[in-house]
N, C-alpha and C positions, 0 to 999 in steps of 0.2 A: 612351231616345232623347234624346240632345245635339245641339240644333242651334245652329252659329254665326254669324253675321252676316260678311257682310263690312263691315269696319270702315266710319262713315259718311264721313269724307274721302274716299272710295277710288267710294261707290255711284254708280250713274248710273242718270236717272230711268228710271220703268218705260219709258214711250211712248216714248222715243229707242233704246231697246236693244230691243222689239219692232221698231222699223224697221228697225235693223240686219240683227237678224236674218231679217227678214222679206226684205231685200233681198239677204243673203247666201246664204239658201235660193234664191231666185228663178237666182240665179247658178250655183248646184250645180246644179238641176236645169236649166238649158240648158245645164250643163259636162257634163252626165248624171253628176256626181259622185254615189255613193253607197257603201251598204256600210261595212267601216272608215275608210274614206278621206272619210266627210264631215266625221266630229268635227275633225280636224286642219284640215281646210278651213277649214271655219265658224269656228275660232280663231282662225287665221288672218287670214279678210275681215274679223271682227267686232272684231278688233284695229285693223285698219287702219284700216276705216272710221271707226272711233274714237279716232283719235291715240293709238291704244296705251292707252288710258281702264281698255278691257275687260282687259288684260292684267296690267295694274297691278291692277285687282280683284281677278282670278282669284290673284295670286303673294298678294298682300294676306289673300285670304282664307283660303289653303293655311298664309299663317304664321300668323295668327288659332288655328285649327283645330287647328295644334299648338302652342300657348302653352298653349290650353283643353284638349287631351290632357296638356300634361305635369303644369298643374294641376289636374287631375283625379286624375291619376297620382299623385302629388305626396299629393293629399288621402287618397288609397286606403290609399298606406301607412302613412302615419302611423298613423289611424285604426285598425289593428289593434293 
């Protein structure tokens, strides 16, 4: 098991991104949003609500995750 961080310029503290989300759920369920159609949501508000913060994490951490797959990759084949 490989876990990768999202890079530390990019994190936002825990107690601000519990609000978010905590205010973006509150909004799904008076939109009765649920089902597939909350993840998209919650991306969504919790972008906005964030000046785009969370977004910037999320692309941040997707390319993080494959830098660390390709050197991994990378490490694998040599290695034989």
């Amino acid at each position: 098991l490989i876990t990768v961080p999202v890079p530390p310029e990019f994190e936002i503290e825990r107690m601000e991104l519990e609000l978010i989300l905590a205010d973006a759920l509150s909004l799904a369920d008076e939109q009765k949003i649920s089902g597939k159609a909350i993840t998209p949501f919650l991306l969504s508000q919790m972008s906005t609500r964030s000046g785009g913060r969370t977004l910037a994490a999320n692309i941040a951490l997707l390319e993080n995750n494959a830098r660390v797959a390709a050197e991994i990759a990378l490490s694998l084949s040599t290695s034989n």
